[in-house]
OpenMM code with the backbone's topology and positions (N, CA, C; nanometers):
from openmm import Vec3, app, unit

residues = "UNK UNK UNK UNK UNK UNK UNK UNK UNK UNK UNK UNK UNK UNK UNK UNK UNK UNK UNK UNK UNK UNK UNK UNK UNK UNK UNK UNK UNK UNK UNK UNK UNK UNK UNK UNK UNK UNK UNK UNK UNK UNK UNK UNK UNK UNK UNK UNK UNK UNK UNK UNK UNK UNK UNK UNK UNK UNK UNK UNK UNK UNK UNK UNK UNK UNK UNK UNK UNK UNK UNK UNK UNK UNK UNK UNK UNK UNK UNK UNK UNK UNK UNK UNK UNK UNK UNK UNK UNK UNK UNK UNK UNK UNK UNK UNK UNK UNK UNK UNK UNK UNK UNK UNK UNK UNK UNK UNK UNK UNK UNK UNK UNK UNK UNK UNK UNK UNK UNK UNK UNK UNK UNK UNK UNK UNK UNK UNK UNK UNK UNK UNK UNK UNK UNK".split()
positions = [
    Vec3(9.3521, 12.5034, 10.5722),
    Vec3(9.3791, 12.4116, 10.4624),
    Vec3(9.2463, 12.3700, 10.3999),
    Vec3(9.2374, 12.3423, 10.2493),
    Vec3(9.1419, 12.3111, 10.2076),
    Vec3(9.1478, 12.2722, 10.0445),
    Vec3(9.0482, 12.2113, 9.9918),
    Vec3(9.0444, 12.1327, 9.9139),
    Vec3(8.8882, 12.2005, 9.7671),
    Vec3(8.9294, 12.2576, 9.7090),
    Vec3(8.8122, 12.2857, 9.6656),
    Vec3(8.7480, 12.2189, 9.5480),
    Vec3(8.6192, 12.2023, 9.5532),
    Vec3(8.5310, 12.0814, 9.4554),
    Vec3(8.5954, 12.1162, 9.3355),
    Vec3(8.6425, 12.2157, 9.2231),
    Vec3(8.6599, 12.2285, 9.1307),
    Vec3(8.7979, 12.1609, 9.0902),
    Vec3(8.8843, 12.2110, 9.1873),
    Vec3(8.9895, 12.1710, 9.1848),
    Vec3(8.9722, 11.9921, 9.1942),
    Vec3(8.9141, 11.9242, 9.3235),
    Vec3(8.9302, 11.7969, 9.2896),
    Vec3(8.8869, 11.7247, 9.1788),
    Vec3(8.7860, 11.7843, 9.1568),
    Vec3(8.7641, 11.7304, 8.9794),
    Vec3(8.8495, 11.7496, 8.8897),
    Vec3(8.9543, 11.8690, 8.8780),
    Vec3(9.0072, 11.8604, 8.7359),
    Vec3(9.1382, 11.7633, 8.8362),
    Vec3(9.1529, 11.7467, 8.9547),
    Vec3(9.2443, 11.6264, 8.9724),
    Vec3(9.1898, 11.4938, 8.8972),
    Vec3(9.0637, 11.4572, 8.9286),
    Vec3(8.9987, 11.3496, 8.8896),
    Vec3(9.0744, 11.3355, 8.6668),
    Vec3(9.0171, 11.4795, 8.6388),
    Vec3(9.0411, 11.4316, 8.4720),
    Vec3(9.2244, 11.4380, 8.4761),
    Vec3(9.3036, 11.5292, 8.5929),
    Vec3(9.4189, 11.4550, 8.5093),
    Vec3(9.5117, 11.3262, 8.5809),
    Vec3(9.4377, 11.2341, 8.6105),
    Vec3(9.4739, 11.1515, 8.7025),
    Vec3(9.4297, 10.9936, 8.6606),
    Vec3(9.2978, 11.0546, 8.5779),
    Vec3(9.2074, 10.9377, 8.5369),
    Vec3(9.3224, 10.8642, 8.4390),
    Vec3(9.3893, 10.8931, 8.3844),
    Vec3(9.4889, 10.7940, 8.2960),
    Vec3(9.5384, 10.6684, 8.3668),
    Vec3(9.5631, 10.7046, 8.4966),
    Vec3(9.6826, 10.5955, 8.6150),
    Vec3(9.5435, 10.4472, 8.6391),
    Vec3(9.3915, 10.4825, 8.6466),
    Vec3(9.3069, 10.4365, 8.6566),
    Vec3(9.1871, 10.4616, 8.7158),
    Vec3(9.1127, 10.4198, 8.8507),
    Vec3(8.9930, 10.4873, 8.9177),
    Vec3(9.0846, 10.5504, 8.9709),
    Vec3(8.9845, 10.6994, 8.9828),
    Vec3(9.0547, 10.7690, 9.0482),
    Vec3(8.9741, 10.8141, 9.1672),
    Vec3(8.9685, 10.8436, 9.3060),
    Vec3(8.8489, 10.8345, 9.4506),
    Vec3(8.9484, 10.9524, 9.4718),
    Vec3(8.8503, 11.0796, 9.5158),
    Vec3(8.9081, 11.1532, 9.6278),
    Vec3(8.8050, 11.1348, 9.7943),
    Vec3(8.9027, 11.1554, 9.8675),
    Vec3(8.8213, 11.1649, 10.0060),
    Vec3(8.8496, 11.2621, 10.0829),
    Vec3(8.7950, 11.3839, 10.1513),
    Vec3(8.8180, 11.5278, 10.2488),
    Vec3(8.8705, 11.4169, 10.3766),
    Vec3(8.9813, 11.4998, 10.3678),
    Vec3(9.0693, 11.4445, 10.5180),
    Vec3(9.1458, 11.5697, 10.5463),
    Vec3(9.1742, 11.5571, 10.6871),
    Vec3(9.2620, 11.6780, 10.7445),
    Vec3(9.2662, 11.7786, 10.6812),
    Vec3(9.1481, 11.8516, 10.6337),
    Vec3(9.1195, 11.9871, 10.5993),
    Vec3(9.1146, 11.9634, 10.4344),
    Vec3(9.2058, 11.8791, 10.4109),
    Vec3(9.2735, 11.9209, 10.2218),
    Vec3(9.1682, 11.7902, 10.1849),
    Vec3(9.2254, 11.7043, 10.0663),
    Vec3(9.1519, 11.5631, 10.0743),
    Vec3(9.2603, 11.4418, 9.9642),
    Vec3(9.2292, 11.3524, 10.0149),
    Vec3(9.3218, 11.2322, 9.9971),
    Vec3(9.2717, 11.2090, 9.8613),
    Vec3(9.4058, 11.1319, 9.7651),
    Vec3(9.3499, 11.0820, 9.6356),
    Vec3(9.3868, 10.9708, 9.6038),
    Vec3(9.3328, 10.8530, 9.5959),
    Vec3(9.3305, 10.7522, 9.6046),
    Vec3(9.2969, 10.6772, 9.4716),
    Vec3(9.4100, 10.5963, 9.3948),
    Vec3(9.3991, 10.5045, 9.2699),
    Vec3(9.3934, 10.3792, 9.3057),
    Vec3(9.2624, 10.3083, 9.2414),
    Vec3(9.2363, 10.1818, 9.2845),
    Vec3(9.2543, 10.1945, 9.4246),
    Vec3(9.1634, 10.2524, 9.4987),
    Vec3(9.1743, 10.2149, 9.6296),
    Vec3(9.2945, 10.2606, 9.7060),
    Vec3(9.4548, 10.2909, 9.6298),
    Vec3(9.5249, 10.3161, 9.6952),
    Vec3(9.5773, 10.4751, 9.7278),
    Vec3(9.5914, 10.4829, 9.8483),
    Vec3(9.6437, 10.6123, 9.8839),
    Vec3(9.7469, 10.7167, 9.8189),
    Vec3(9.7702, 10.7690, 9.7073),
    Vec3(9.8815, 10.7847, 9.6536),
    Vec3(9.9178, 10.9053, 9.6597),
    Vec3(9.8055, 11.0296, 9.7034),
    Vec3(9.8184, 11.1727, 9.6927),
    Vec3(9.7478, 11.2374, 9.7249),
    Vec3(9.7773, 11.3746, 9.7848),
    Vec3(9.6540, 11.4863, 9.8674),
    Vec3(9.6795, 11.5647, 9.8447),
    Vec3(9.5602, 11.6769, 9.8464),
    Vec3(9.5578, 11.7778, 9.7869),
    Vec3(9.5367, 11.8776, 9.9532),
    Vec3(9.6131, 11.9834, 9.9220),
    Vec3(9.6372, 12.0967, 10.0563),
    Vec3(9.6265, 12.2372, 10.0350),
    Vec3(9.5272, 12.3112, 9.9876),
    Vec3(9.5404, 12.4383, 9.9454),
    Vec3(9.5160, 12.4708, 9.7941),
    Vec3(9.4372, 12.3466, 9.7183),
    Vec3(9.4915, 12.3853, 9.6027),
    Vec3(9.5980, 12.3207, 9.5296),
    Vec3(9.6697, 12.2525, 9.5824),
    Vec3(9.7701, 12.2251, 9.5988),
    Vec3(9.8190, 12.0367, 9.5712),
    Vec3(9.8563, 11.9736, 9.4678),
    Vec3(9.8961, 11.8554, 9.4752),
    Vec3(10.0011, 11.8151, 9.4835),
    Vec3(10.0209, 11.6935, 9.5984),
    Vec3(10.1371, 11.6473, 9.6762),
    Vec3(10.1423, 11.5040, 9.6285),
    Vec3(10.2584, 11.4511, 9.5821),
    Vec3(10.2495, 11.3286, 9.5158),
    Vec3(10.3386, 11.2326, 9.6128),
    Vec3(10.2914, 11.1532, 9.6532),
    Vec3(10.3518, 11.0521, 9.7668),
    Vec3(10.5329, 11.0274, 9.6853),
    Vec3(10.6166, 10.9927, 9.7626),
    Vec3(10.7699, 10.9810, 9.7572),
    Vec3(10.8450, 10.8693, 9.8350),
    Vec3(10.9251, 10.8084, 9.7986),
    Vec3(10.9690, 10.7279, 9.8777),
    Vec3(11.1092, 10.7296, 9.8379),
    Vec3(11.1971, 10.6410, 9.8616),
    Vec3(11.4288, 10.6092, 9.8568),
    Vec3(11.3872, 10.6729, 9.7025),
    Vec3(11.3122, 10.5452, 9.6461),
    Vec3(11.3043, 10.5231, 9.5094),
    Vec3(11.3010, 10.6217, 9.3329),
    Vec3(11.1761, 10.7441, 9.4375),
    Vec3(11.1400, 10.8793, 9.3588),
    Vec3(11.2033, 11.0557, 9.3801),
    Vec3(11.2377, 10.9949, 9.5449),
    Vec3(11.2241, 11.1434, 9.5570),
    Vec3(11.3431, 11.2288, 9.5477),
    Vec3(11.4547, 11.1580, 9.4688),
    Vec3(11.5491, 11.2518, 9.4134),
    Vec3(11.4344, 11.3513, 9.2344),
    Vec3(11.4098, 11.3055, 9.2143),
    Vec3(11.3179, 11.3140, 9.1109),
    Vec3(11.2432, 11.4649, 9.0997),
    Vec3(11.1909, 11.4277, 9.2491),
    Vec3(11.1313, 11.5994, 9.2605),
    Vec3(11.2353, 11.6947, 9.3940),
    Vec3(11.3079, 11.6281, 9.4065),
    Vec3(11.4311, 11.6874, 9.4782),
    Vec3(11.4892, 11.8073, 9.3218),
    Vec3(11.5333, 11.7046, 9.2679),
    Vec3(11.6007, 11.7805, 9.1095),
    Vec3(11.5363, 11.8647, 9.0966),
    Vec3(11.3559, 11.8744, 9.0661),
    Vec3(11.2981, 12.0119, 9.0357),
    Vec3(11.2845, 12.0954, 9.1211),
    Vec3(11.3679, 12.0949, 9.2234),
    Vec3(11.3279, 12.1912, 9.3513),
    Vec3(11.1952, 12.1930, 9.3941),
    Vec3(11.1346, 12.0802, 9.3935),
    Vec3(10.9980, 12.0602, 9.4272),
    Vec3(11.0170, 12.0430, 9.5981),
    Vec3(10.9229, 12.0932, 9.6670),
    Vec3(10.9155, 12.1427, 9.8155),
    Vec3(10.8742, 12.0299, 9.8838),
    Vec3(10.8437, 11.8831, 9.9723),
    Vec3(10.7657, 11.8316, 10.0722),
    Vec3(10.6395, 11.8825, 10.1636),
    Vec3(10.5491, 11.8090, 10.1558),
    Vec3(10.4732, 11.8452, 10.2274),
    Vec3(10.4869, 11.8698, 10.3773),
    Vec3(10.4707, 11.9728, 10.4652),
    Vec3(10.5193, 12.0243, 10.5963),
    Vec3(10.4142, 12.0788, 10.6379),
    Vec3(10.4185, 12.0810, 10.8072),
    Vec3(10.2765, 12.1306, 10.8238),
    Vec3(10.3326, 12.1757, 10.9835),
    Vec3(10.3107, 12.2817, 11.1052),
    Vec3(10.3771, 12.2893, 11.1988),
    Vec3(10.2416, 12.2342, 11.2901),
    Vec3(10.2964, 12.1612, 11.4294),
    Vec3(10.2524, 12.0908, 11.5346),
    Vec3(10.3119, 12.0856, 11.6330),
    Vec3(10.2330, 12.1499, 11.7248),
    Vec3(10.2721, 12.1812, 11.8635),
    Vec3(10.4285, 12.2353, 11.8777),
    Vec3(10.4395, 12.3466, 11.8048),
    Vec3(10.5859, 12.4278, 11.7754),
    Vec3(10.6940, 12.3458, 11.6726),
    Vec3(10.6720, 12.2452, 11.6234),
    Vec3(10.7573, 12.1692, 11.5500),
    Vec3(10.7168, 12.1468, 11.4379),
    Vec3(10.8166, 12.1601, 11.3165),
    Vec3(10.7867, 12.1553, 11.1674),
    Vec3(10.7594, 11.9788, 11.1512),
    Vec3(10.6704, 11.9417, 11.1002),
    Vec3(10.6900, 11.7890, 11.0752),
    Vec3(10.6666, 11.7674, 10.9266),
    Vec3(10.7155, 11.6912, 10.8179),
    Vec3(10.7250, 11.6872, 10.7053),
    Vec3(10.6821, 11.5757, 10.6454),
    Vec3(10.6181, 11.5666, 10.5731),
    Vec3(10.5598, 11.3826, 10.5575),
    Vec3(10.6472, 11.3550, 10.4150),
    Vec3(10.5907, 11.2383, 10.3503),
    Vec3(10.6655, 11.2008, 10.2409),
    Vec3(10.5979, 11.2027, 10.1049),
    Vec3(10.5203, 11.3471, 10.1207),
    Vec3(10.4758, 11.3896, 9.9718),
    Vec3(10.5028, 11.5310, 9.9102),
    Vec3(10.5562, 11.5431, 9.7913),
    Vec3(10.6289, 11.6176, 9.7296),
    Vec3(10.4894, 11.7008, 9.6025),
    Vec3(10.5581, 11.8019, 9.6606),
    Vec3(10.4297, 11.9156, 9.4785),
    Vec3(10.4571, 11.8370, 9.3955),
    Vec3(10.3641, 11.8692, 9.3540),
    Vec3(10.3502, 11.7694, 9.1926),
    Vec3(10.4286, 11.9079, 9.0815),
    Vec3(10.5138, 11.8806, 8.9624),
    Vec3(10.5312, 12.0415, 8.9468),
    Vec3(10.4429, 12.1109, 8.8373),
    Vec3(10.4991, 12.2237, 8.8773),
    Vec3(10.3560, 12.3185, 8.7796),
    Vec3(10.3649, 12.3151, 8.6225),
    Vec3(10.4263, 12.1958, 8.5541),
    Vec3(10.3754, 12.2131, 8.3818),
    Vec3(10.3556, 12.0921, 8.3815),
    Vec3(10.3767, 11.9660, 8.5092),
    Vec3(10.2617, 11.8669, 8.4931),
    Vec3(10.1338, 11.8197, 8.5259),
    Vec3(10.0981, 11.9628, 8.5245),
    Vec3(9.9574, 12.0252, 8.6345),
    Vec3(9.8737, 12.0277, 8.5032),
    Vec3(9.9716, 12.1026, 8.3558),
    Vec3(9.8758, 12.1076, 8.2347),
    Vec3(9.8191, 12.0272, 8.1592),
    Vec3(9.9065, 11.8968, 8.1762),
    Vec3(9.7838, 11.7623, 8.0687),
    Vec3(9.7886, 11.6534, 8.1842),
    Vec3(9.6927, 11.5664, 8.1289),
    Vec3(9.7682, 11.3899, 8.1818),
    Vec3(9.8518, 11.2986, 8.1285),
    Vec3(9.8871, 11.3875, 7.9844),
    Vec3(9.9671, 11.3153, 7.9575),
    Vec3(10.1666, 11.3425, 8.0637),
    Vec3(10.1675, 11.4601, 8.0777),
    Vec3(10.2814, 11.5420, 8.1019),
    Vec3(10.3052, 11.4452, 8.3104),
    Vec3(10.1197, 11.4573, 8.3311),
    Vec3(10.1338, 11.4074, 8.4687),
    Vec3(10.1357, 11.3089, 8.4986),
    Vec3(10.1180, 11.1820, 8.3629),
    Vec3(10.1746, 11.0411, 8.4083),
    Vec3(10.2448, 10.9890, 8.4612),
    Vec3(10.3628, 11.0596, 8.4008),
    Vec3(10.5200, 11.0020, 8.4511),
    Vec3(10.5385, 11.0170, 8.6171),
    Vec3(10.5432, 11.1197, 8.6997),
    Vec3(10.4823, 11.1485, 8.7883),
    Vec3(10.4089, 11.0971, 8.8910),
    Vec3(10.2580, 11.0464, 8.8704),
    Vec3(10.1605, 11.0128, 8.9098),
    Vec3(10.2568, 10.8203, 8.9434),
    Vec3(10.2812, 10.7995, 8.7850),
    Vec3(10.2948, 10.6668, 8.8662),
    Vec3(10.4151, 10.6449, 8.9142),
    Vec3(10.5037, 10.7361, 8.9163),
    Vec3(10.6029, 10.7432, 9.0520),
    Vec3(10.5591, 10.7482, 9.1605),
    Vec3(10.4462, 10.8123, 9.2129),
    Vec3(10.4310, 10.8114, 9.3520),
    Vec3(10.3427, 10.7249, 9.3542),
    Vec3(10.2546, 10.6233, 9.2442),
    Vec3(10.1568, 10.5460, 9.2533),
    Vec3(10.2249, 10.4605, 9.3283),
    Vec3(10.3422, 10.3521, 9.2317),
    Vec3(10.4814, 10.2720, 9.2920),
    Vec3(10.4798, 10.3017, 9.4360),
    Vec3(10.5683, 10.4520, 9.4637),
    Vec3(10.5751, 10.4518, 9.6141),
    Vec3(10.4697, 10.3750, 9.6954),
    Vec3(10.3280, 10.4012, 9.6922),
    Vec3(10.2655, 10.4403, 9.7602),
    Vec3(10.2623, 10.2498, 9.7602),
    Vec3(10.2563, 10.2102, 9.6326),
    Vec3(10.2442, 10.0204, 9.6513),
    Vec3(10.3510, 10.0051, 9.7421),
    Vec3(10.4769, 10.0399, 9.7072),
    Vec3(10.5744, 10.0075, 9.8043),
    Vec3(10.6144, 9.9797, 9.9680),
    Vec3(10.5280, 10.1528, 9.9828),
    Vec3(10.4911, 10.1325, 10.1184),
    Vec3(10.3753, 10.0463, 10.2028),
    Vec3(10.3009, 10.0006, 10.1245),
    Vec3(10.1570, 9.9020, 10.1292),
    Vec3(10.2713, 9.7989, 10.1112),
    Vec3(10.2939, 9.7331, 10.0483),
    Vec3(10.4170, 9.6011, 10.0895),
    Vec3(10.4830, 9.5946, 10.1842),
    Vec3(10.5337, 9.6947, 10.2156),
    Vec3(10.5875, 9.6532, 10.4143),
    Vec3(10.5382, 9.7068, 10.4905),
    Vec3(10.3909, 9.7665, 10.4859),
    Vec3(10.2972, 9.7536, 10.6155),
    Vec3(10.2793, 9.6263, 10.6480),
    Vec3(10.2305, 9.5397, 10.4926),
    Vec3(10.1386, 9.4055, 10.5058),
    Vec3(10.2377, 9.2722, 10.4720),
    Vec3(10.4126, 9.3051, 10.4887),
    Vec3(10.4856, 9.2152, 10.4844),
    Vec3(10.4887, 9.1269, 10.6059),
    Vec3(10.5035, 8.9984, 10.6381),
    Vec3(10.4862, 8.9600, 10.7544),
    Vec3(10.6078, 9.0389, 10.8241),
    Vec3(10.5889, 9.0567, 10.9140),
    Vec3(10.6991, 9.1217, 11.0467),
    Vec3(10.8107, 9.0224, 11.0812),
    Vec3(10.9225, 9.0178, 11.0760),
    Vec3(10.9967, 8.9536, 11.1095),
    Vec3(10.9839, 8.9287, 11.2798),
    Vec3(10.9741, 8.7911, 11.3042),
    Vec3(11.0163, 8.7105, 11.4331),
    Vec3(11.0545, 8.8393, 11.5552),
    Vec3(11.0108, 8.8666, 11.6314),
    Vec3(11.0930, 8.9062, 11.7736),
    Vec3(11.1582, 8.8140, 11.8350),
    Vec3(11.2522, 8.8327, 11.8786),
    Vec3(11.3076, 8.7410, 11.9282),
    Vec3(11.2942, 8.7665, 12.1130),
    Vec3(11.2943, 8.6768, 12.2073),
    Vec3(11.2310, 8.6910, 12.3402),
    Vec3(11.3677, 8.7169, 12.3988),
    Vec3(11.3614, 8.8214, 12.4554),
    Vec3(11.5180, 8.7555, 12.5734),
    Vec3(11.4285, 8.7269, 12.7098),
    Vec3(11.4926, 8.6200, 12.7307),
    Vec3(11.4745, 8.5554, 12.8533),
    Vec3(11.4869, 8.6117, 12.9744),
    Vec3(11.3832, 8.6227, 13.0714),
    Vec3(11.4201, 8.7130, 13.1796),
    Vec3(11.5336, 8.6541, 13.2646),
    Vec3(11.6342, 8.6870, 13.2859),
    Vec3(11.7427, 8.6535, 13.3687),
    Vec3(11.7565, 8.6767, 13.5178),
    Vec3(11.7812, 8.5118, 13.5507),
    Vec3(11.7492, 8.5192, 13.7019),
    Vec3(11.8583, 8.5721, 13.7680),
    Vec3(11.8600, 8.6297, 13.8613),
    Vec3(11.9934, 8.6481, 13.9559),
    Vec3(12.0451, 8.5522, 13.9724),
    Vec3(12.2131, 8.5935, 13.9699),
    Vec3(12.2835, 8.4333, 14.0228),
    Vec3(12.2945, 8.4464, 14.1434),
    Vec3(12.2799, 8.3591, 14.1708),
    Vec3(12.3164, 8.3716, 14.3607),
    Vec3(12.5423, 8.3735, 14.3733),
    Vec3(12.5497, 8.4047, 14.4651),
    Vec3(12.6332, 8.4872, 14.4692),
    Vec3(12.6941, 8.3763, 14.5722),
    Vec3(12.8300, 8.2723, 14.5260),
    Vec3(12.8996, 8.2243, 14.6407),
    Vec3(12.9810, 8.2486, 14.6861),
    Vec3(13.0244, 8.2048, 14.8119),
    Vec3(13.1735, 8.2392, 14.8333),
    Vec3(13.2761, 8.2017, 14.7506),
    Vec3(13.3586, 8.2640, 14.7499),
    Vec3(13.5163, 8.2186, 14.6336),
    Vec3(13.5882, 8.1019, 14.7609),
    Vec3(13.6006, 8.0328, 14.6766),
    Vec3(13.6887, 7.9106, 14.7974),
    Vec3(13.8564, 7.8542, 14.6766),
    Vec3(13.8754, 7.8946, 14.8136),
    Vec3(14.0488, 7.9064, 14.7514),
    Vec3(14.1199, 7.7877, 14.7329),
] * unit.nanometer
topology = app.Topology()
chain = topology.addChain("A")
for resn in residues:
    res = topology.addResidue(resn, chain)
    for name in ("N", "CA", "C"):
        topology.addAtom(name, app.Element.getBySymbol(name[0]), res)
């Protein structure tokens, strides 16, 4: 897997519309990050646009594929979808897009950093002691 300089740059010009746009080399390919946030990675060449309930009928409809990768004999699939290939040609075409998975990607940053709802304790339960039945 891999990520090549040319390629992340022309990510950079068609991306720059959504706002800053940061790439970073991670797990072979490299992460692309608006304002700081995580929203998309690149794998081969290849751009994967984060998905969530909200988007991913969206690129379901275009027969757009998930990102999948095999580990330790098992397919595992994360929750980013190809970006598709005629909104690869402007930024204008890849807006719509981009800030679909931008959204996701806030979305999922809102219930990492939502407070956690309460656990509730169960009480360790003592044995009952055990009497005789008296008739």
């Amino acid at each position: 897997m891999s990520a090549s300089s040319e390629y992340l740059d022309y990510m950079h010009e068609l991306l720059s519309p959504l706002g800053s746009i940061r790439t970073k080399r991670m797990f072979g390919g490299a992460g692309i990050y608006c304002d700081e946030l995580f929203f998309a990675l690149v794998i081969n060449d290849v751009l994967y646009l984060k998905v969530d309930e909200h988007n991913r009928a969206d690129f379901e409809r275009e027969g757009l594929e998930p990102f999948s990768y095999e580990t330790g004999g098992k397919i595992s699939t994360m929750s980013y979808y190809r970006a598709p290939d005629e909104a690869m040609d402007s930024p204008a075409l890849m807006l719509p897009w981009a800030r679909g998975a931008l959204a996701a990607a806030l979305r999922a940053q809102a219930n990492k950093t939502s407070p956690a709802k309460p656990r509730t304790r169960k009480s360790a339960e003592t044995p009952r002691s055990k009497s005789p039945r008296t008739k």
